[in-house]
Each structure stands twice: as C-alpha cells, then as structure tokens.
C-alpha positions as CSV (number, residue, x, y, z in Angstrom):
1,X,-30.6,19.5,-5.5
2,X,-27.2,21.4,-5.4
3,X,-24.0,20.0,-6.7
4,X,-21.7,18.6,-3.9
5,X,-18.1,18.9,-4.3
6,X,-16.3,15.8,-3.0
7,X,-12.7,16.7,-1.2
8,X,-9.9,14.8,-2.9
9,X,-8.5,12.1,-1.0
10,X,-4.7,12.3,0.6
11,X,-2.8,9.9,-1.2
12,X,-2.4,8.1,2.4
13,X,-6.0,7.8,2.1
14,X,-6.0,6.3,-1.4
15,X,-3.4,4.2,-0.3
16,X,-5.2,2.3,2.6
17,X,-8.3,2.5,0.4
18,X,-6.5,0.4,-2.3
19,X,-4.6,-2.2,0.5
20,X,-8.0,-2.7,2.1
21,X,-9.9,-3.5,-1.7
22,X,-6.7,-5.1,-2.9
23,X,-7.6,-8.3,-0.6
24,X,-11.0,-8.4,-0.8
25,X,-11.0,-10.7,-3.7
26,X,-13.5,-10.9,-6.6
27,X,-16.3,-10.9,-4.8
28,X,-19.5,-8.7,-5.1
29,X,-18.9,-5.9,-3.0
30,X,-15.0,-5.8,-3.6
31,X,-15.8,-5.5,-7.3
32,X,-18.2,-2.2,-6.7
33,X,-16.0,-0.8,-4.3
34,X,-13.0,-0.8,-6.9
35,X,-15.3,0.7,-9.3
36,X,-15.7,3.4,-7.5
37,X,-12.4,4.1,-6.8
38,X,-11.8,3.5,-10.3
39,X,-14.7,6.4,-10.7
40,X,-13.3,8.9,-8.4
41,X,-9.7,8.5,-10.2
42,X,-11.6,9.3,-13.6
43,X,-12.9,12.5,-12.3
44,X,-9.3,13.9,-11.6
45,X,-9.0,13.7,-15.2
46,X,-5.6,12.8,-15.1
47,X,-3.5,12.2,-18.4
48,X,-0.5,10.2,-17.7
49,X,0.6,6.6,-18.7
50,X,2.1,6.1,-15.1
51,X,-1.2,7.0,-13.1
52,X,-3.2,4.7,-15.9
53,X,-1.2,2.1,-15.0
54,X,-1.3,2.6,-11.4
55,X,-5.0,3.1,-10.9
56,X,-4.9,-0.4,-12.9
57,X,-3.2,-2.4,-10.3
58,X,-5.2,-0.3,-7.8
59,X,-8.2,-1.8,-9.3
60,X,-7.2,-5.3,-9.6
61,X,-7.4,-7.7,-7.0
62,X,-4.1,-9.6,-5.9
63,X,-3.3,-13.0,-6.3
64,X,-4.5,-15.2,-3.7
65,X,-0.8,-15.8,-2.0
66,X,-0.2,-12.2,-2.3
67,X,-3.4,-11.3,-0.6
68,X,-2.4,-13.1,2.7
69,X,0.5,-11.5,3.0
70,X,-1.4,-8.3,2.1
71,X,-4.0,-8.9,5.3
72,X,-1.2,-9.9,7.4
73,X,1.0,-6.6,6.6
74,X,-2.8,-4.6,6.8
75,X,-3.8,-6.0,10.5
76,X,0.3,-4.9,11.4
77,X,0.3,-1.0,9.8
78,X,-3.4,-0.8,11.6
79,X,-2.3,-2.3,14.7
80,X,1.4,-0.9,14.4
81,X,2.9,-4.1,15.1
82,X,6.3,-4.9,13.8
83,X,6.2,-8.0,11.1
84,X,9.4,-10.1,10.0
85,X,9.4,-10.1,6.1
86,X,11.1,-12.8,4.1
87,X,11.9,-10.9,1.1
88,X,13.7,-12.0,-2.1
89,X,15.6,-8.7,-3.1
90,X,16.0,-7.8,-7.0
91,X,19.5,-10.1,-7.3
92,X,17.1,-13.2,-5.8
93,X,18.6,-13.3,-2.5
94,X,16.2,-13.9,0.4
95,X,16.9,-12.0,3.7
96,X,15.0,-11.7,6.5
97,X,14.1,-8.4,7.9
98,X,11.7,-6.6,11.2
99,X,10.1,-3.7,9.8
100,X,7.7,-1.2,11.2
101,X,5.2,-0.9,8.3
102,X,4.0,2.5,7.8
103,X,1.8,2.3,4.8
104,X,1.4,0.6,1.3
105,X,1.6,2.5,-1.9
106,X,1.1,1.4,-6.0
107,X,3.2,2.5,-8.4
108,X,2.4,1.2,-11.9
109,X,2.0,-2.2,-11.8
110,X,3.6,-3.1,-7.9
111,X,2.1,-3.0,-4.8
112,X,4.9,-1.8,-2.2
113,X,4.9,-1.7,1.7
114,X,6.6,1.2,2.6
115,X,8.3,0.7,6.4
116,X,11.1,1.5,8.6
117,X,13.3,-1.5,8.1
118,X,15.2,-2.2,11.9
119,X,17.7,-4.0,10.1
120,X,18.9,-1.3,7.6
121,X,17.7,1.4,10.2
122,X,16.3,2.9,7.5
123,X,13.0,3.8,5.4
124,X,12.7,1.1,3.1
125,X,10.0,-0.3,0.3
126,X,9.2,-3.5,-0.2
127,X,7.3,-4.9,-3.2
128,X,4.8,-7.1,-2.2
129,X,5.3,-9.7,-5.0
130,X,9.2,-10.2,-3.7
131,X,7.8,-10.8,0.0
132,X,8.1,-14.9,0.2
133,X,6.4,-14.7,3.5
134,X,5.7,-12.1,6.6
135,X,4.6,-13.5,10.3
136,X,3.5,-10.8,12.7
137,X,5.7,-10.7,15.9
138,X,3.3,-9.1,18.0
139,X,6.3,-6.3,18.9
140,X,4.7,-2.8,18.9
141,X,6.2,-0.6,16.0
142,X,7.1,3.3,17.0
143,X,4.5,5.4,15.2
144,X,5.4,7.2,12.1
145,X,3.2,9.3,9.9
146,X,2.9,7.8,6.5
147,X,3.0,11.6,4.8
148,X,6.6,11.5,5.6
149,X,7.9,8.5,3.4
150,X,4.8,9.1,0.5
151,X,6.6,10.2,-2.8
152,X,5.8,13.2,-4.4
153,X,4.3,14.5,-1.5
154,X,4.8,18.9,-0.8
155,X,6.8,19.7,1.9
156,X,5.8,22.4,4.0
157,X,8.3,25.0,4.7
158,X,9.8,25.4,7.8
C-alpha cells in the first residue's frame, strides 16, 4: 500500500475543527476526535512551549457554561448572524457589544472569538471565558474571510 501524504490543514480549518470538538463534551466520540487532532498536531513535529500549550486547550473540552456560549457563537459564525456579547473586559467592566463573528482561534490557554465588533467598528477578539453571556439577534452579519484577521498568517503580495 503506498504512503499517503495528508495536506496540512489552514489554521481556519484547525480553528473550526477545535470550536466544533471544544463543545462536544466528554463524551465518546468527542474524546477520539480530539485525539486525533491531538495526532495530526504531533506529526508537525512542532517544538514550542506556546503551540504545547495551545494544542492543550485545543484538546480540552470547555467548561459546561462556556460551552453554551461556544454553540451559540458556532451556530452565528456558520450562519453569519450577528450575536450581542456581554463581555467583562480585562479592568472587569461589562459592556455590551453586536459583533459579526468571523472565526474562533486558541492561543495558549484561551479560546477567543475573533469578530467585527459594530460598536468599536473594528476587528476585535474576545476571550471566551470573559463573555458573561451572548444571545443571537437573528441580524445577518456581512461576510468576512476569516484568513484576514488570523494572526501569523502570510500575506500575499500585491
């Protein structure tokens, strides 16, 4: 049988990967599935604390509360529906915010929905553990491709 050379998956695609497992829970089938996602990170033999600890939270499941939110802000960058965050910034103010999500991403050990925020006008992140709640409003979100607001991503020339 010959060998078979997987492509490497976009980080977009790792991304929505991860959301989708995140919120699965514990049971059987989430716990295979992370396993192999945990298998196709160890055969990019990477050597960096930051991607260990990353492909850590990628592998764990959320809390339970967390997890809600998570399927709430998954059904809206799928659907592209704008969703109203409640989100308790850094300084433990809550504000209230409409966002368009446009993907989710992990860095280290935070989840983060990545989004245009409508009132900041702007590209904004938002960790999932700071969200203190998110209701879908049902309002369709412009689209926006998630490779433009990935970090580390190459940009082509022009």
């Amino acid at each position: 049988m010959a060998n078979v050379t997987t492509p490497l998956l976009t980080t977009a695609e790792i991304a929505a990967l991860a959301l989708s497992l995140a919120h699965l829970g514990e049971g059987p089938q989430a716990v295979t599935a992370r396993r192999g996602l945990r298998s196709v990170f160890e055969q990019l033999d990477l050597d960096d604390e930051v991607i260990t600890e990353t492909l850590d939270t990628l592998t764990t499941p959320l809390p339970p509360d967390v997890a809600r939110r998570a399927r709430t802000i998954a059904g809206a960058v799928t659907g592209r529906q704008v969703v109203r965050l409640h989100y308790r910034d850094a300084g433990g103010r809550v504000t209230s915010r409409d966002v368009e999500p446009v993907t989710c991403l992990v860095h280290r050990d935070h989840w983060y929905l990545v989004g245009w925020c409508r009132t900041a006008a702007g590209i904004r992140a938002f960790r999932f553990d700071r969200i203190v709640a998110v209701e879908p409003t049902l309002v369709p979100a412009r689209p926006h491709r998630a490779e433009r607001y990935l970090p580390f991503q190459r940009r082509k020339a022009a």
